[in-house]
C-alpha positions as CSV (number, residue, x, y, z in Angstrom):
1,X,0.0,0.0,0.0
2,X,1.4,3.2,-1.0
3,X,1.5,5.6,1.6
4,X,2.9,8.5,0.1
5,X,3.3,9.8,-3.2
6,X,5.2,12.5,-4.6
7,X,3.9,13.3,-7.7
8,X,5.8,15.4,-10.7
9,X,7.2,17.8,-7.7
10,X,8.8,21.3,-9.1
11,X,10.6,23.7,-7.0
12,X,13.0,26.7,-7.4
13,X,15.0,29.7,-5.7
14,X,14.0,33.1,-6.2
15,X,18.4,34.1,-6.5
16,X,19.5,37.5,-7.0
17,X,19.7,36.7,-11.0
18,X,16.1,35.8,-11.2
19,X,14.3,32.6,-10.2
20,X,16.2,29.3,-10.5
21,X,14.9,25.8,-11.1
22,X,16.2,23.5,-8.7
23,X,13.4,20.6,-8.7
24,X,12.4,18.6,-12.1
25,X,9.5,16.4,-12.2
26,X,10.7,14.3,-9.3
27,X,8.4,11.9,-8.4
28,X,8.4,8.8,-6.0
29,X,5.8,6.7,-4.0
30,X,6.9,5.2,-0.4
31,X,4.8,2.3,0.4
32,X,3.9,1.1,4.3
33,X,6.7,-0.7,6.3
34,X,9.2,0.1,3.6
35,X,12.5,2.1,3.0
36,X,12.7,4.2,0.2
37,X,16.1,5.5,-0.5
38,X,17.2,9.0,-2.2
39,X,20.5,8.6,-3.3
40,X,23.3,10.9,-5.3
41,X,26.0,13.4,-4.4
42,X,25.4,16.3,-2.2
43,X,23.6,18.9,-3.9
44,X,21.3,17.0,-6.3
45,X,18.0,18.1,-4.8
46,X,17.3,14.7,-2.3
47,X,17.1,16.8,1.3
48,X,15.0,19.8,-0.7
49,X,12.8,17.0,-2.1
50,X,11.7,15.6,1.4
51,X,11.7,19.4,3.0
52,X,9.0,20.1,1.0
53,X,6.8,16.7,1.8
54,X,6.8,19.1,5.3
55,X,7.0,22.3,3.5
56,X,9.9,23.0,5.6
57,X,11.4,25.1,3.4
58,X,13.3,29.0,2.9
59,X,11.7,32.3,2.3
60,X,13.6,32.2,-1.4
61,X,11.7,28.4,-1.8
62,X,8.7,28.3,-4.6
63,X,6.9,25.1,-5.2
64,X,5.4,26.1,-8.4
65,X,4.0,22.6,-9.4
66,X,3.3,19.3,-8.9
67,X,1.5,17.0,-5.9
68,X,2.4,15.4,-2.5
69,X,-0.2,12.9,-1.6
70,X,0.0,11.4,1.9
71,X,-3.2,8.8,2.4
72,X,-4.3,10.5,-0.8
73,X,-4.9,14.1,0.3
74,X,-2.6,16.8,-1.4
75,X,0.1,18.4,1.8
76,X,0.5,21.3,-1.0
77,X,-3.1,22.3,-0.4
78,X,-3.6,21.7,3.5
79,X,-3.2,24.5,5.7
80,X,-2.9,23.1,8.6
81,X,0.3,21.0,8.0
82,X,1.4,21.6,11.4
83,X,-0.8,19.0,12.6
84,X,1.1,16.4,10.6
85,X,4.8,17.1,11.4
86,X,6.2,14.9,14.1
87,X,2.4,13.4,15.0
88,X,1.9,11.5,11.4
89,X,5.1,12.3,9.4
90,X,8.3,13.3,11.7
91,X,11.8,14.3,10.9
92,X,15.6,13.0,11.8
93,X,17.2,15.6,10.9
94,X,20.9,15.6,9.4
95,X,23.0,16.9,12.2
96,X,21.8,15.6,15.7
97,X,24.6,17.9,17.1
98,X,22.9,20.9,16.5
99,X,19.3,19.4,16.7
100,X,18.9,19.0,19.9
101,X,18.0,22.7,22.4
102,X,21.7,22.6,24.7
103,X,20.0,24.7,27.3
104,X,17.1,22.2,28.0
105,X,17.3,18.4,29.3
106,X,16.9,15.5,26.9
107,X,13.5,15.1,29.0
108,X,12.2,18.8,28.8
109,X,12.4,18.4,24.9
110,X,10.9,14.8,24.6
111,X,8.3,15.8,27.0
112,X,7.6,19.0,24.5
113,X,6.9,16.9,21.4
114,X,4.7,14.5,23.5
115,X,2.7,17.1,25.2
116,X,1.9,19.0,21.6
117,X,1.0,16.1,19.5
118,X,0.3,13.2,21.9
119,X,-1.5,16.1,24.0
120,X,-0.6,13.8,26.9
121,X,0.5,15.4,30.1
122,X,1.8,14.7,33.7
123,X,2.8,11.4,34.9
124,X,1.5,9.7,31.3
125,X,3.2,12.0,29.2
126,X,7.0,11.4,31.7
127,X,6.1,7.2,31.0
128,X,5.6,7.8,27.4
129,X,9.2,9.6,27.2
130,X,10.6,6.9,29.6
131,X,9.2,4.5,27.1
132,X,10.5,6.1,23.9
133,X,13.8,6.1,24.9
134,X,14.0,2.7,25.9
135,X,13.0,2.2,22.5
136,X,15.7,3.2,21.1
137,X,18.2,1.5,23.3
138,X,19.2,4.1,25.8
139,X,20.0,2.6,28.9
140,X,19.0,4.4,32.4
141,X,16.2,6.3,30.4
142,X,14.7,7.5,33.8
143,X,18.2,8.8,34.7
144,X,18.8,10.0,31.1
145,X,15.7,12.2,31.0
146,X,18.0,14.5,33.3
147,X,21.1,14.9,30.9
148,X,22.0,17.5,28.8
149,X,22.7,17.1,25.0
150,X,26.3,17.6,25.7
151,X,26.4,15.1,27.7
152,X,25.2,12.5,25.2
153,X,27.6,10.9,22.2
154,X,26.6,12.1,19.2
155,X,25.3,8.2,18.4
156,X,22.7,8.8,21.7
157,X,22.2,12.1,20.3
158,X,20.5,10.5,16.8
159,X,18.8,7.9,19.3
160,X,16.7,10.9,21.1
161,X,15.7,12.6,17.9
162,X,14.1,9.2,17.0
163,X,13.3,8.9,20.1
164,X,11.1,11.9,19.6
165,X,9.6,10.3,16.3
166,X,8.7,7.4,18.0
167,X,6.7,8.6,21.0
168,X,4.6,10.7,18.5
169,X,3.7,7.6,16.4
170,X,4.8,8.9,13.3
171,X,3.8,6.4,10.4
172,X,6.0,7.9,8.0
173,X,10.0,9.0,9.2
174,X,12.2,11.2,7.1
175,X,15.9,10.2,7.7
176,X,18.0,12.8,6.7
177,X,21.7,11.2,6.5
178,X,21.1,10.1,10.0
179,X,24.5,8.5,10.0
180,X,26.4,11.7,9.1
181,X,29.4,11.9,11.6
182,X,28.8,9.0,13.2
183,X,31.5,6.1,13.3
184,X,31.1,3.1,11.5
185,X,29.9,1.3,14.6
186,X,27.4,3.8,15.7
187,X,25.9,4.0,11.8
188,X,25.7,0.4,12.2
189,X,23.7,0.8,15.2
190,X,21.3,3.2,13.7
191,X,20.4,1.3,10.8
192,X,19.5,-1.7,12.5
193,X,17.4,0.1,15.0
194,X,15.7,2.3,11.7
195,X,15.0,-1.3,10.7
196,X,14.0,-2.9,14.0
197,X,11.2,-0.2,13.9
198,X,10.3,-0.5,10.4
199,X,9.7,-3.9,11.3
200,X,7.9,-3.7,14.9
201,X,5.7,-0.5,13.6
202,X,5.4,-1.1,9.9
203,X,6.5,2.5,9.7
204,X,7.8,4.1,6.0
205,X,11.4,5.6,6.1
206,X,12.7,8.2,3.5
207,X,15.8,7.5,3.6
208,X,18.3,9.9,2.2
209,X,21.6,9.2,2.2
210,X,24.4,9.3,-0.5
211,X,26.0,6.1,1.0
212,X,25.7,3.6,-1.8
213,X,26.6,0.5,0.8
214,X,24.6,1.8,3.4
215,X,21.6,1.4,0.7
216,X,22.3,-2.1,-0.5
217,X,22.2,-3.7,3.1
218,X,18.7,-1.4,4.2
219,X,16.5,-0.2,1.4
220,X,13.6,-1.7,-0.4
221,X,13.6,0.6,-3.0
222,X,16.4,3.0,-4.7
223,X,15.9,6.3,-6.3
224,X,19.1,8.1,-7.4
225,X,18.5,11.7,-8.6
226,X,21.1,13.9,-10.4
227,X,20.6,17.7,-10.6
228,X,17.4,17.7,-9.7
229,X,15.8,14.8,-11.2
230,X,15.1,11.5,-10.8
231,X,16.9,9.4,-13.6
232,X,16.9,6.0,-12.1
233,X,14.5,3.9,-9.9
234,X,13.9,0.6,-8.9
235,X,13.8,-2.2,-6.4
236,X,16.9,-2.1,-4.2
237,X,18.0,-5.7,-5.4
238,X,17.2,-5.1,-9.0
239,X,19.3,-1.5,-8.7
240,X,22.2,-3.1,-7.4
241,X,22.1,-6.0,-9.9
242,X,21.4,-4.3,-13.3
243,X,21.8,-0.6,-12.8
244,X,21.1,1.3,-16.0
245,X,21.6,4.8,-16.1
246,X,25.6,6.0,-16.5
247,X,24.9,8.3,-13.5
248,X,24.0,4.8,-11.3
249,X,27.0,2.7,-12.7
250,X,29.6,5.6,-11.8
251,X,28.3,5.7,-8.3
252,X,28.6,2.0,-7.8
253,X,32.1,1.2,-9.5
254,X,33.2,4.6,-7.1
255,X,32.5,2.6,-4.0
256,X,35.3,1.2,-2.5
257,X,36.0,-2.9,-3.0
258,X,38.1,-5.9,-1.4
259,X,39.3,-6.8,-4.8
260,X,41.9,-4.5,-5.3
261,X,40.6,-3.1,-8.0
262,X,41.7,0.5,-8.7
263,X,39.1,3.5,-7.2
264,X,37.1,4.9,-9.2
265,X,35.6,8.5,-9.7
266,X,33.4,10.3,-11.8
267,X,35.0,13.9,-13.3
268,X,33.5,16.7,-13.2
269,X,30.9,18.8,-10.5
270,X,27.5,18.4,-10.4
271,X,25.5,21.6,-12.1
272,X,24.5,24.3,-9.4
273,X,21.1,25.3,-9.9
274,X,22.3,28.5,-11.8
275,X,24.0,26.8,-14.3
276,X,22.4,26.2,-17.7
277,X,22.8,23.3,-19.5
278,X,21.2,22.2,-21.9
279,X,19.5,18.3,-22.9
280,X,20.7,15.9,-20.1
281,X,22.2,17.1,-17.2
282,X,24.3,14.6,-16.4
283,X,26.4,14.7,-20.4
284,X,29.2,16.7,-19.5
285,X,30.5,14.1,-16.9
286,X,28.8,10.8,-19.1
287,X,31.7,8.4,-21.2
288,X,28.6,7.6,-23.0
289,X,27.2,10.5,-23.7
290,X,25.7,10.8,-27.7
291,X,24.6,14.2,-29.6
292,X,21.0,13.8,-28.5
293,X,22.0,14.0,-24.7
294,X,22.9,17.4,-25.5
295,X,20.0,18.7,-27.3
296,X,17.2,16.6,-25.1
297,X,15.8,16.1,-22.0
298,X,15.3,12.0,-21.5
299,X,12.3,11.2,-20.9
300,X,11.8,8.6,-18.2
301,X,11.0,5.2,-19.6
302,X,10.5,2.3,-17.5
303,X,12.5,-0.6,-18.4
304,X,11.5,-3.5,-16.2
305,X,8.9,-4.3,-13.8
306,X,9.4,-1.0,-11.4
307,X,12.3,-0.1,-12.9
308,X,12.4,3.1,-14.5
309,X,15.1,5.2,-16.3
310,X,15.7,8.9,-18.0
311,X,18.9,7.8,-20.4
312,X,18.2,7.7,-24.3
313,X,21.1,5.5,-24.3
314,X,19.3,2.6,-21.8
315,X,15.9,3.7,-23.7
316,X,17.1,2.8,-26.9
């Protein structure tokens, strides 16, 4: 069952040069008790694209088409979006370390979220924090209510922000590179406990990440945008076993292997939203790319069963 649906989603800037595209088309569906993935090198438009399922977004920020349907109502034409954040669709922000209120206890600020959108209070609303953070794995939670953010790791940090989610219920969770700056261990532990809840809750994770590995051991489905668009989607196992567009196959063969096979990397920068360039975005940095990448947008064509792709090469 699909849960939520971004439909054809445009967005742009208004810069000091006039207004500036930044969103294409995108489009993606996240279906219940599943992780859908957002993949692609910083600055390709995955963290804007899930801001805007919560209209969290800057002053400068115009959606100026498309839908977000979330149990087939339209989040673009409800006014009253506030209900939803952290109650039906909450966030994990990308940098715990600066997430978290350092003048208020771990406690106050769970207690906050619970009090607004659980509108629990008193002795119910202190079990329900108790509760979410054992949850999540943080031992002595009574004792831990107490603490201050600086005196968490930056790993127990990540684990009371989705604490936070949790004790609202949330069926849908946007991860936002929840594993930035964590170690390997502590990413580790993060992912199985996104997955533990997944799995306990049936809740939906956006996942957006531009770890490639990460991806391949949690998702259930893969979209990799590239300046803005979406140019490749598809079940996680079918992405990793036949991955079509260029964009896809650079970003595997630049992960790191135990074959000893030389590194590679893919030339160039991705565009900056000012920049104008013409047909695909991606055909100044593609080895394949033809005369018709330059004059033409690819359409996206699907190519299997859920597998779609923007390349005219792989549509050929």
């Amino acid at each position: 069952m699909v849960l939520l649906e971004v439909k054809n989603l445009n967005l742009g800037f208004n810069c000091e040069n006039g207004f500036c595209q930044a969103l294409f088309d995108v489009s993606f569906a996240l279906e219940k008790g599943k992780i859908h993935t957002l993949v692609g090198e910083s600055g390709c438009g995955k963290s804007i694209s899930a801001m805007s399922i919560l209209q969290l977004l800057p002053k400068t920020a115009k959606i100026t088409g498309g839908e977000i349907l979330y149990n087939g109502e339209n989040l673009l034409l409800k006014k009253d979006i506030q209900k939803l954040r952290g109650s039906k669709i909450a966030l994990i922000p990308q940098d715990p370390m600066t997430s978290l209120n350092p003048l208020f206890t771990i406690g106050d600020q769970l207690l906050e979220v619970i009090e607004i959108h659980q509108h629990l209070k008193g002795d119910k609303a202190y079990k329900k924090a108790i509760e979410a953070l054992e949850s999540v794995q943080i031992p002595c939670a009574a004792e831990r209510m107490k603490s201050y953010p600086h005196e968490f790791s930056g790993g127990m940090k990540q684990r009371a922000i989705i604490a936070m989610a949790l004790a609202c219920n949330a069926e849908i969770l946007i991860a936002d590179e929840p594993t930035t700056a964590l170690d390997v261990t502590i990413q580790a532990q993060i992912m199985n406990l996104l997955k533990e809840i997944k799995d306990n809750h049936q809740t939906s994770i956006l996942l957006i990440t531009h770890d490639l590995a990460l991806v391949s051991e949690n998702a259930d489905n893969v979209s990799v945008m590239y300046a803005g668009r979406i140019v490749e989607s598809a079940p996680s196992e079918e992405f990793f076993k036949n991955p079509q567009h260029p964009y896809s196959q650079a970003l595997l063969k630049s992960l790191p292997s135990n074959k000893n096979s030389r590194l590679e990397t893919i030339t160039g920068q991705p565009p900056t939203i000012q920049q104008k360039i013409s047909g695909c975005k991606f055909h100044p940095r593609c080895g394949e790319m033809q005369e018709i990448c330059i004059k033409n947008v690819p359409p996206v064509e699907e190519i299997g069963a859920e597998h779609i792709c923007a390349c005219y090469m792989r549509n050929q």
